[in-house]
N, C-alpha and C positions, 0 to 999 in steps of 0.2 A: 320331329315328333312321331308317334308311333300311329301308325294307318294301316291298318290290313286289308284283305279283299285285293280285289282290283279295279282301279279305275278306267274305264274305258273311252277314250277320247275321240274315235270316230268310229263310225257303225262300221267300218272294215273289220277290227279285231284281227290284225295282222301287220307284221312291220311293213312301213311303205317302202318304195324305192322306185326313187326315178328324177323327176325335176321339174324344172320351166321347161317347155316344148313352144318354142315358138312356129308355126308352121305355115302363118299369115308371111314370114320371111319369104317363102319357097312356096307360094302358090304356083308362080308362073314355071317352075321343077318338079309336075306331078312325080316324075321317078324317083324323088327324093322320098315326097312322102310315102311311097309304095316303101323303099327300102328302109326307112323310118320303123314301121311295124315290122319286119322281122329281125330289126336289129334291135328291136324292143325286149322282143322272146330271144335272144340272144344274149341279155345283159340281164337277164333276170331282172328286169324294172314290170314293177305293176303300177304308179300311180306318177298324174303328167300334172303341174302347172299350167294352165292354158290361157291364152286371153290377155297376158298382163298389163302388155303396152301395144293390143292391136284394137285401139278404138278405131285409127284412119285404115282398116282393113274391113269393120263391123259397121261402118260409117262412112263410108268416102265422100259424102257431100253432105249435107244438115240434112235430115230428115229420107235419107237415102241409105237401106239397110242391104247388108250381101252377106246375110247367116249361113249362106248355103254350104260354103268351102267349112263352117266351124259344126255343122250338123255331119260332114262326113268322117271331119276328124274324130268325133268325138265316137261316134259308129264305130270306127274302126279300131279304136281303145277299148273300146267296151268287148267288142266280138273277140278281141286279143285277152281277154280276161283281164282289164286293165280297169282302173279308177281314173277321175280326171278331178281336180280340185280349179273348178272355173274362175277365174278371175274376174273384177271389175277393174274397166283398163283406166278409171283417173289418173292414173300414175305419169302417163302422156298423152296432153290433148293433141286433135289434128291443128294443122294448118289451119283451117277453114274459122275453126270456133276461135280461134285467137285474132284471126284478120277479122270476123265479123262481130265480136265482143271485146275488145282490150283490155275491158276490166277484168277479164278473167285472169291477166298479166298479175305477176307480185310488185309490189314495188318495196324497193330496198332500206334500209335503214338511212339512208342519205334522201330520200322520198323519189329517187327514180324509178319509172318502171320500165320493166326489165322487158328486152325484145323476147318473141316466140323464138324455143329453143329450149336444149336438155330436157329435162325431167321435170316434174314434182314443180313445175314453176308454174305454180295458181295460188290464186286466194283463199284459201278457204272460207271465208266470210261470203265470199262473190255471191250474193243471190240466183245469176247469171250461172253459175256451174255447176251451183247446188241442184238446180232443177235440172240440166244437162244428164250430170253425174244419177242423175234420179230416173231419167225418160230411159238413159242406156241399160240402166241396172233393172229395172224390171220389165224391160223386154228380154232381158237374158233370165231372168226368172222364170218370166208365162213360159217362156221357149224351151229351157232344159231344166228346168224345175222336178219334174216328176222323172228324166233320164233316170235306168238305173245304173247311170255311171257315176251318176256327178255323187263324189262325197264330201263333198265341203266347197266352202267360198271364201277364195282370196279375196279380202280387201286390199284395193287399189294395192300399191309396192312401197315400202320403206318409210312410210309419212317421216319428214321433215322440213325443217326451214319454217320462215316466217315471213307477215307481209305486211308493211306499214303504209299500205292505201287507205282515204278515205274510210272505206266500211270498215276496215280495221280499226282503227282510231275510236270511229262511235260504238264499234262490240267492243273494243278495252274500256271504254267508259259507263258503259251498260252494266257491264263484268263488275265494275269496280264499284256501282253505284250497288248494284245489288248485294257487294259485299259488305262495303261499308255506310251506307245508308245516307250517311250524309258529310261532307266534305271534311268538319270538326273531326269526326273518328278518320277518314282518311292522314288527315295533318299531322295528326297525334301519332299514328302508327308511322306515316314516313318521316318524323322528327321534322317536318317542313319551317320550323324555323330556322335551321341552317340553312346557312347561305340568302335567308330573305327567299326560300322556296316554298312558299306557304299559299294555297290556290282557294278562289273563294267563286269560281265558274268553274263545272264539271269541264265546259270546253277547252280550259287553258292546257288539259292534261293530255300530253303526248308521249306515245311510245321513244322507251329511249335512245337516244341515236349520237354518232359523232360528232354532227353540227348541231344539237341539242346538248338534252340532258342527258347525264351517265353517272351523274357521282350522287344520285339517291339511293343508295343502297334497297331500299322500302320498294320504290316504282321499278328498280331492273328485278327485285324477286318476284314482285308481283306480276310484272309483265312475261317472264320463265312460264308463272304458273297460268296467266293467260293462255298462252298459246299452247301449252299443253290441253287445256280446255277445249280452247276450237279447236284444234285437230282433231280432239274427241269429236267437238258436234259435228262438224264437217266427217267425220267416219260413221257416225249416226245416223245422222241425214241419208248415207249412201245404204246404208244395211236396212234403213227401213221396208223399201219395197222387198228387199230380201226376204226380212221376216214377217210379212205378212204373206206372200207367196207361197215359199218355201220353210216354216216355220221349224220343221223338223231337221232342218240341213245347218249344219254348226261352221261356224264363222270365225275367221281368222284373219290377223293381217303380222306382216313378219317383222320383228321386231330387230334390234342389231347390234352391234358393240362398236366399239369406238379407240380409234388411235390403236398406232402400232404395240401399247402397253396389252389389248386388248380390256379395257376397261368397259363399264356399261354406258350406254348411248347417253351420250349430255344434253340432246335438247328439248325431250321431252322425259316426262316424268313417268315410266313405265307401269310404277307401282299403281297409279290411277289409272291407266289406258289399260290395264291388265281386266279391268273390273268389268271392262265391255268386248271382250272376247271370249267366244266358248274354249278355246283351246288357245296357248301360248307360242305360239313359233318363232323363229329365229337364223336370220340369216350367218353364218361362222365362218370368218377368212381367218383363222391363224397364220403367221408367216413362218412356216414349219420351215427348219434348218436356218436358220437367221443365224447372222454373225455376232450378235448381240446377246444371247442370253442359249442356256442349253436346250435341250427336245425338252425334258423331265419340267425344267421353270416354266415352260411354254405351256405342256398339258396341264400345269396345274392351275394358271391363269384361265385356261379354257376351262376345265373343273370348277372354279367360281364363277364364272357366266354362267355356264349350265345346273348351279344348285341355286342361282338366283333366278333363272328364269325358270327355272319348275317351280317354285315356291310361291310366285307369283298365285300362283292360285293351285297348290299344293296337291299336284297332278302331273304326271306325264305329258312332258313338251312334245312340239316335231321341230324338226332341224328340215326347216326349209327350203336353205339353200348351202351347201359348199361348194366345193370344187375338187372335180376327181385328178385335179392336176396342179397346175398353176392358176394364177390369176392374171391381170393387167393393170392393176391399181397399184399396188405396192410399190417403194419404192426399189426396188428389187425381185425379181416374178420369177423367182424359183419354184420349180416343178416339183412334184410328192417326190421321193424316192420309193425305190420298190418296196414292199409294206408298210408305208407311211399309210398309205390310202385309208388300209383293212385296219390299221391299229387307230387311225381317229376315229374312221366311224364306227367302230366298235366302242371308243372311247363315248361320245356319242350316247349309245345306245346306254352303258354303262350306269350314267348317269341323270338316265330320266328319258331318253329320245324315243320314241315308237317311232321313226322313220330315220334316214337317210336318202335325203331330197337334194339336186343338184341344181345350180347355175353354171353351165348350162345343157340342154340333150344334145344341141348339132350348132359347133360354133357357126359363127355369123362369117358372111362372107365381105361385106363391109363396115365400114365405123368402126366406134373405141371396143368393141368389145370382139371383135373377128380373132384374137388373139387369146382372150380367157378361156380361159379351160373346158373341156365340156366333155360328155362321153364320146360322143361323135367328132372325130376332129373334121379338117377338109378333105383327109384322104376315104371317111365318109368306109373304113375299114374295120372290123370286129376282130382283126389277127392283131394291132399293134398294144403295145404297152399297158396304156390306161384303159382301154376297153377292157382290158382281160382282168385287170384289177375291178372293177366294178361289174364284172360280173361277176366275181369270184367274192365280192361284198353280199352280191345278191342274192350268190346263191345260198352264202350263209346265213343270212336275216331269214331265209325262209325255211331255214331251220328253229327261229326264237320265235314263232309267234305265240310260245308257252310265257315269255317273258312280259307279251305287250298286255298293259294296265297295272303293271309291279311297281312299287313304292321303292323309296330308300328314306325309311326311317332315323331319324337324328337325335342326337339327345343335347347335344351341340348346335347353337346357332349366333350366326353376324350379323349384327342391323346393319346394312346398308339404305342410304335416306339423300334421292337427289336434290330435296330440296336443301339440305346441309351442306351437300356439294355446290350447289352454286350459291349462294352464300358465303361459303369459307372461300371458294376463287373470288367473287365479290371485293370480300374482304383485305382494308390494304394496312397495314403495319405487320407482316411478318416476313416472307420470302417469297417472292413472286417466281421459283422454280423447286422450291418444295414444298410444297402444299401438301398435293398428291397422296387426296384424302382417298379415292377407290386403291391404288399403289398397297397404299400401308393395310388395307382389311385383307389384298391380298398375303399381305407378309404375316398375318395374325393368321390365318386362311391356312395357311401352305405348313404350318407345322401340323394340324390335322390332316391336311390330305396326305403326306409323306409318312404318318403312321394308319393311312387305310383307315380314320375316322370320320364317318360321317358329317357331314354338317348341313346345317340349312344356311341360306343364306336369305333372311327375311327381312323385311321393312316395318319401318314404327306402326303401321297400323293392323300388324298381324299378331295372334295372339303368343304371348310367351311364356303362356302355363305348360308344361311338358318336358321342357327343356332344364336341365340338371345347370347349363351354364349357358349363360349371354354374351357375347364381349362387342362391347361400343365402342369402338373406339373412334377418337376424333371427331365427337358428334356436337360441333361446333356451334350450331342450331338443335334448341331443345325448347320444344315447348312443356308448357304446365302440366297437362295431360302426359305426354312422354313420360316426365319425370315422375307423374305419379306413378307411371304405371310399370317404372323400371325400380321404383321405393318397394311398390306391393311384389314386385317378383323378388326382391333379395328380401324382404319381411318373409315370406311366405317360404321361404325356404333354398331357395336359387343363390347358383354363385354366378356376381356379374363383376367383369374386367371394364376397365374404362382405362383412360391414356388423357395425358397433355392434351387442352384449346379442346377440352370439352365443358359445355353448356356455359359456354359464352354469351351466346344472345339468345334474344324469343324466337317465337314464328314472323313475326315482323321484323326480322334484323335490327333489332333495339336489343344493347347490355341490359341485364338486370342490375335492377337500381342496387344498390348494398354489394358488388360484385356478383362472387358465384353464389347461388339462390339457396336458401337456408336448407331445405329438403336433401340437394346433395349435400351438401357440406355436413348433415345428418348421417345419410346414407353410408356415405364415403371416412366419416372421421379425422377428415383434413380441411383446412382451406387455403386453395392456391392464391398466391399473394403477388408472384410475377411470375409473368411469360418472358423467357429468354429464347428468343435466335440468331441462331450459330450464322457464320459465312462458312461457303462451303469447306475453308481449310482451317478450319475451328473441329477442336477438339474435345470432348470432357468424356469421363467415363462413370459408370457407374459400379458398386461394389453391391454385388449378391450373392449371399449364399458363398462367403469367399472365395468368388470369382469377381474378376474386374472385366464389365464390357464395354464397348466403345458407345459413345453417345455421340449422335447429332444434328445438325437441324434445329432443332427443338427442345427446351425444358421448362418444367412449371416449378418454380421454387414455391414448396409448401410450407404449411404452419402444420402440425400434429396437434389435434385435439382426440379423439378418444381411439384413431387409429394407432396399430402396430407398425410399426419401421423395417421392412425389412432387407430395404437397400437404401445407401448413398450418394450421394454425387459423390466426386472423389477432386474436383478442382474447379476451379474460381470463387467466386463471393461469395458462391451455396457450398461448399465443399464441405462436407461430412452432415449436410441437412438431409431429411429424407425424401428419396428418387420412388421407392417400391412400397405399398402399405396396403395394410390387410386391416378392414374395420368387419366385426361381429355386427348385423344387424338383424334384428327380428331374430327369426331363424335361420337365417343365412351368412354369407358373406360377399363387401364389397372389397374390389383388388383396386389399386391406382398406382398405374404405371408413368412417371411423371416425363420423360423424355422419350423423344427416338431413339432406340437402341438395336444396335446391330443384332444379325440373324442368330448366333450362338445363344445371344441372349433368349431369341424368341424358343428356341428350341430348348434351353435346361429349364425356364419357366411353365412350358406348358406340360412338360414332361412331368414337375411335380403334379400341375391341374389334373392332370390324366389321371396321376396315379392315385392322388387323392379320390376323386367322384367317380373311380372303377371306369372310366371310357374306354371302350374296348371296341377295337375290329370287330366285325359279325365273323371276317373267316381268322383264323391262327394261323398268318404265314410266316414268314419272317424274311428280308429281304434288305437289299443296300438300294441305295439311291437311283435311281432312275426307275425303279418298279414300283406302279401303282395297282394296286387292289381294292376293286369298287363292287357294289354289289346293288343287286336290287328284290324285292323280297314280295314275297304276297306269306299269305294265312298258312303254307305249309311246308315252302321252300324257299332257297338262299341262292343266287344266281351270281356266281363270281366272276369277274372280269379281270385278269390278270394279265397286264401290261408293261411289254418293257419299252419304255420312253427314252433309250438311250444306242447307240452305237455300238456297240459293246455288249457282249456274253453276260448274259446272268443267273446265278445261282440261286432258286429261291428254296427255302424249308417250308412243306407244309405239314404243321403242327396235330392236327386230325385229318380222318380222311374222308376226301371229298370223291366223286364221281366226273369224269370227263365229261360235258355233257353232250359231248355229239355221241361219240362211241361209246361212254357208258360205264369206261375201264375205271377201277376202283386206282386211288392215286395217294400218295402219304409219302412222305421224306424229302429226298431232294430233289427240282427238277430243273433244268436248263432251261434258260429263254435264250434263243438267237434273238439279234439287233432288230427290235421294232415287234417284236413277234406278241400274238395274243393267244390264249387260251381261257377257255370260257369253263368252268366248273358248274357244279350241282350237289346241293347237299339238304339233309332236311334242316327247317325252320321249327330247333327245339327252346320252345319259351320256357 
């Protein structure tokens, strides 16, 4: 959508750079800390992470505080011209509060609870930690509230997981009463007369579990959307003293991605947690150089996490956490290569980041993590490798703070909708290893980002006036509302794409009665009559545009009613019935794309779309495969990003001329990228 101005997401107004700073590790090594600050002003970092996981550091007994070590760090950040983004440390309780509360323990879907250990292992329900998590947090409020260092407040680290104690059970029922008022509307919605599941005591209802219930389709969405809930109130509870305190200080907690696909976080629903953060962040492990897929498919997966996490609330994210090296988690912990570093975090920035924030400042020197990457390694050196790359990140982000608050306007955008997703995995009569409903939006995704077109990547309850085209694809879960309000964008003028095993059931995981729901089948000018899936060595194609692509997975055999045909299946039952159709609606048009079809296919389809609704790149470069071109924009200029994501030399043409924008040098025609290399342009923003 088109946004001008700039938005400005912390009272800094300059790119961040820096990290987690743990220093609670290294009390007992004042030398460290000493050498810590001027390795700080040597890597070009101005802003730390603090606090995350040092509650038994701020706390070493109940009721026993020792701020004193976290009043010097924070001193000496600040004197260093530095920012500190303080943390509240829920993220790991001490010893102490677990041996002397247990209920602050989770207990697991099997109803065991879990010994003191890891991370993130509490209840959020717990009365018990709520008030804990509350007495810490606004003592670090009175304390460093008015600092002029402190710019922002981490919440706790990574919320996840879930806890089926006792007080969990009566807030799921609480949840559930308030939703649906009285048991009848419960019933009704989770079809509770199968299987003789039909409940007439709010207390029979239990979260679902493997010695339990699991085959309610109804109770596992709604329990999804439970604990996305408490993890909101349990994040509420913690930021209240915050903002009563400190009401002017903007609040954050880091949000993540999921699976080596790099998909978005499955277990909570981010699109709602979004609503209760001033700013969007996000932790980003890509598994750069994988033997699985190339640089180029990589960065463009990262490309849809990052147009889905700015859109979130339609503003410039921070990237909170990567890594200036390797990791330790993967199943393989390959190190950056040399300009790997500078060309994601510029990618990054590219796409919405006002920062470049790491995990971690000074590896750990015991446990799982002594071995993740960090600027700092053990040799505790500013001459080796990754040091010098990350300051050489730093030193150029403090060349863009022209860029922080800039947009990237779209005209182009993806529903993506976690509740659709856990639903369609839910869901059992198709293929229980291609699903892989986020997978496919990235494949609808990746023939824009490969022509340097914008895209948003938005959720059902964001608005979709502005945008020239929508594409839903696989939106297996559709409520009434949704589909009203994807009828009024293609009435009103909009072209919207859909695909196969969409709007199959409600927001309750219940078919619509008559199959698919009369509105689409309006919309669309077809109705799907059967779902076909393929085994992986099944075959069918489809015929477009006389061309034949592979199909698989997946097909909807249609009926035509007032839709255009403008592809076939090409074999089995449905051979020569229509795959591709184009219905005139309102003022618009709806496309339905009825099977998975291979990539060739995605790319000569969208290349009509494009050429049809004029979508066009902001900059005219022209380039082969592995070069991305991303831009970001305020009310008078165009800030180019031109990255080669590949191994290999690249030739790119640029079609007008833009301005280098460090140096300033006027640039037009052909130019080389060496392997991994970035160059940043400037041109004016003529509407």
């Amino acid at each position: 959508m088109e946004k001008s101005g700039k938005s400005y997401v912390t009272p800094a107004r300059r790119m961040l750079h820096g990290g987690d700073y743990n220093p609670d590790q290294w009390l007992d090594v004042p030398h460290v800390l000493r050498q810590d600050i001027e390795l700080m002003r040597l890597a070009h970092t101005n802003t730390y992470s603090i606090g995350i996981f040092a509650w038994s550091a701020l706390e070493p007994e109940e009721g026993v505080y020792t701020f004193e070590w976290l009043d010097q760090i924070i001193n000496d950040i600040h004197q260093n011209g530095g920012n500190v983004i303080l943390a509240t440390p829920s993220g790991a309780r001490p010893a102490w509060l677990s041996q002397a509360y247990p209920e602050v323990l989770r207990v697991d879907e099997r109803r065991v609870r879990q010994l003191h250990g890891g991370r993130h292992n509490h209840c959020f329900s717990s009365r018990v930690y709520r008030q804990k998590t509350q007495q810490i947090n606004r003592l670090l409020a009175n304390r460093y509230g008015k600092h002029p260092a402190l710019l922002m407040w981490h919440i706790s680290n990574e919320y996840g997981g879930e806890c089926h104690c006792n007080q969990c059970q009566a807030a799921f029922r609480a949840w559930l009463q308030e939703k649906y008022k009285t048991l009848d509307r419960l019933n009704a919605a989770w079809w509770g007369a199968f299987w003789s599941h039909t409940f007439n005591e709010w207390s029979q209802i239990e979260s679902p579990s493997p010695i339990g219930e699991s085959m309610v389709h109804g109770l596992n969405l709604d329990w999804r959307r439970f604990v996305t809930d408490q993890t909101i109130d349990f994040y509420q509870n913690e930021i209240q003293p915050l903002r009563e305190v400190t009401p002017n200080i903007p609040v954050t907690t880091n949000f993540m991605a999921d699976t080596d696909d790099l998909i978005p976080f499955q277990s909570l629903d981010y699109s709602q947690f979004a609503k209760y953060v001033d700013v969007v962040s996000w932790d980003a492990y890509p598994a750069w150089h994988n033997d699985k897929e190339s640089t180029s498919r990589l960065a463009m997966k990262v490309g849809f996490i990052n147009d889905l996490f700015r859109n979130l609330k339609q503003q410039p994210f921070l990237l909170m956490e990567s890594t200036p090296s390797a990791v330790n988690w993967h199943p393989v912990n390959k190190a950056k290569r040399p300009g790997m570093h500078l060309l994601s975090s510029m990618q990054m920035i590219a796409h919405g980041s006002d920062s470049v924030l790491y995990f971690q400042w000074r590896k750990s020197r015991g446990s799982s993590e002594k071995f993740h990457g960090a600027v700092v390694d053990h040799d505790g050196s500013s001459e080796n490798r990754v040091f010098q790359e990350v300051a050489e990140v730093g030193r150029l982000l403090e060349h863009l703070d022209e860029v922080v608050g800039t947009h990237r306007p779209a005209e182009v955008a993806i529903l993506y909708d976690w509740e659709n997703n856990w639903a369609f995995d839910d869901a059992q009569g198709f293929s229980n290893d291609t699903k892989r409903y986020p997978q496919t939006l990235q494949e609808h995704y990746r023939a824009f980002y490969e022509r340097d077109i914008p895209v948003d990547v938005i959720t059902k309850e964001q608005d979709f006036d502005g945008y020239k085209l929508l594409i839903v694809p696989m939106l297996y879960l559709v409520s009434q509302e949704t589909i009203e309000r994807l009828n009024r964008f293609v009435a009103q003028g909009g072209t919207l794409i859909s695909t196969y095993l969409t709007g199959l059931v409600d927001e309750s995981d219940l078919t619509y009665f008559g199959g698919w729901p009369s509105e689409l089948k309006t919309m669309f000018g077809i109705e799907p009559v059967e779902n076909d899936t393929l085994y992986p060595m099944d075959k069918n194609g489809v015929k477009f545009r006389d061309k034949t692509y592979e199909l698989k997975d997946y097909a909807t055999v249609l009926k035509v009613v007032t839709a255009e045909t403008f592809g076939v299946y090409t074999e089995d039952f449905y051979a020569d019935t229509a795959a591709v159709t184009r219905n005139n609606h309102g003022e618009g048009v709806a496309w339905y794309i009825g099977g998975r079809l291979e990539e060739r296919f995605q790319n000569d389809f969208y290349a009509e779309i494009i050429s049809s609704l004029n979508l066009l790149s902001p900059l005219q470069i022209e380039h082969l495969e592995g070069v991305s071109v991303q831009v970001r924009i305020d009310a008078s200029s165009i800030y180019g990003f031109i990255m080669n994501f590949s191994e290999e030399r690249k030739t790119i043409e640029l079609k007008k001329p833009v301005e280098d924008y460090l140096t300033g040098e006027r640039l037009i025609g052909n130019m080389l990228l060496q392997p991994y290399e970035v160059r940043i342009v400037k041109c004016n923003n003529k509407k």
